[in-house]
C-alpha positions in Angstrom: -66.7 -89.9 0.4 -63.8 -87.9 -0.6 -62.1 -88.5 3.1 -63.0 -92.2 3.0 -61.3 -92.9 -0.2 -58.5 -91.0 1.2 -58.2 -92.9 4.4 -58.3 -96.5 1.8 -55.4 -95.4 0.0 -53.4 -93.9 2.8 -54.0 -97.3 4.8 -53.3 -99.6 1.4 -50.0 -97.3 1.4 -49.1 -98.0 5.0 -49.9 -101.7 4.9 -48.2 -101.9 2.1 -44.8 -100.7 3.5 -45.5 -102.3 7.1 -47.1 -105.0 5.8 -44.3 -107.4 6.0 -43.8 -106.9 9.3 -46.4 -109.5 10.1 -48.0 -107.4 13.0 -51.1 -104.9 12.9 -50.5 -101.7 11.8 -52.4 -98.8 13.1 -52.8 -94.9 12.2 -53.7 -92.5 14.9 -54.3 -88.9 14.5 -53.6 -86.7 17.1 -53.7 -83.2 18.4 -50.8 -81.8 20.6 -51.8 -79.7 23.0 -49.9 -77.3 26.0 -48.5 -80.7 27.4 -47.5 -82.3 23.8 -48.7 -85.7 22.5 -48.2 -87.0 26.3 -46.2 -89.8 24.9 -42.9 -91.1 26.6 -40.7 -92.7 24.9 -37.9 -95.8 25.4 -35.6 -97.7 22.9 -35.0 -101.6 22.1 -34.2 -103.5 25.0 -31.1 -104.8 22.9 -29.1 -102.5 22.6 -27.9 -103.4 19.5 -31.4 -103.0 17.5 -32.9 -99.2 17.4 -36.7 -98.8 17.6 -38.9 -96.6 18.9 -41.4 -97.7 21.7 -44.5 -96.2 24.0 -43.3 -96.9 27.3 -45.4 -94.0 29.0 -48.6 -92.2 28.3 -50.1 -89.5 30.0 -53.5 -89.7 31.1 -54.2 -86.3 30.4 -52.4 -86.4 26.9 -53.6 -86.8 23.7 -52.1 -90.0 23.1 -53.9 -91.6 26.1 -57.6 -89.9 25.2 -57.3 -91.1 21.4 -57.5 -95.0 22.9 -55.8 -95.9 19.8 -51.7 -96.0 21.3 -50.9 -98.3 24.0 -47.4 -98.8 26.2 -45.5 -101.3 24.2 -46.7 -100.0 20.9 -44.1 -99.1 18.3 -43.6 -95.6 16.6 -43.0 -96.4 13.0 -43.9 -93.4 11.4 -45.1 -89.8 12.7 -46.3 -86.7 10.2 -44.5 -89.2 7.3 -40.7 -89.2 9.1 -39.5 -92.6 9.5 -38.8 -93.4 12.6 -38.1 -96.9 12.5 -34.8 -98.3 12.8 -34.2 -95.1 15.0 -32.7 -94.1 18.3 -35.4 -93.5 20.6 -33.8 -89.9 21.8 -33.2 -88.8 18.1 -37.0 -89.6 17.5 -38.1 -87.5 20.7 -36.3 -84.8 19.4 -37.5 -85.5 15.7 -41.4 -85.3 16.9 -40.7 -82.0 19.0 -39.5 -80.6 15.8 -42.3 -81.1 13.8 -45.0 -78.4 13.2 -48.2 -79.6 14.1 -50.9 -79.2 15.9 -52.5 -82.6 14.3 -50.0 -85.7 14.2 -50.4 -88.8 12.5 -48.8 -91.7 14.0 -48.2 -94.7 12.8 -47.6 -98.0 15.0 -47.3 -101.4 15.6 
């Protein structure tokens, strides 16, 4: 019970600063292994907005065997670093930084 109450609030907290973007937001745990998350990642196709899509997964990755992240999807959030509003590269870099092994993304 203790987990489930946890997993409310967490999700009230996330909707409630995503909320207004007016998409779904989605949390997915993950476990890096030897290859990483086996997530690639692109920026905004305008140039002048930063953002942090899925543009690759691979199939033997984490990110493609939790079902939950799909190309296209948006990185908002990862381990409770903001991605958001960042340059794609500086996130790559950000993610590789972070200790892990279990990752919780969150997307739109």
């Amino acid at each position: 019970i203790l987990n489930h109450v946890r997993l409310h609030f967490e999700s009230h907290k996330v909707k409630k600063k995503y909320g207004a973007l007016g998409h779904s937001v989605l949390t997915v745990q993950l476990e890096r292994g030897r290859q990483g998350l086996g997530l690639s990642l692109a920026g905004h196709k305008d140039r002048n907005r930063m953002a942090v899509f899925v543009c690759g997964l691979n199939p033997n990755g984490a990110a493609f065997r939790s079902g939950g992240i799909q190309v296209g999807d948006e990185i908002l959030e990862v381990n409770g670093v903001v991605l958001q509003g960042r340059c794609h590269l500086n996130a790559s870099a950000i993610i590789k930084g972070l200790p892990g092994p279990i990752f919780k993304v969150i997307i739109l």
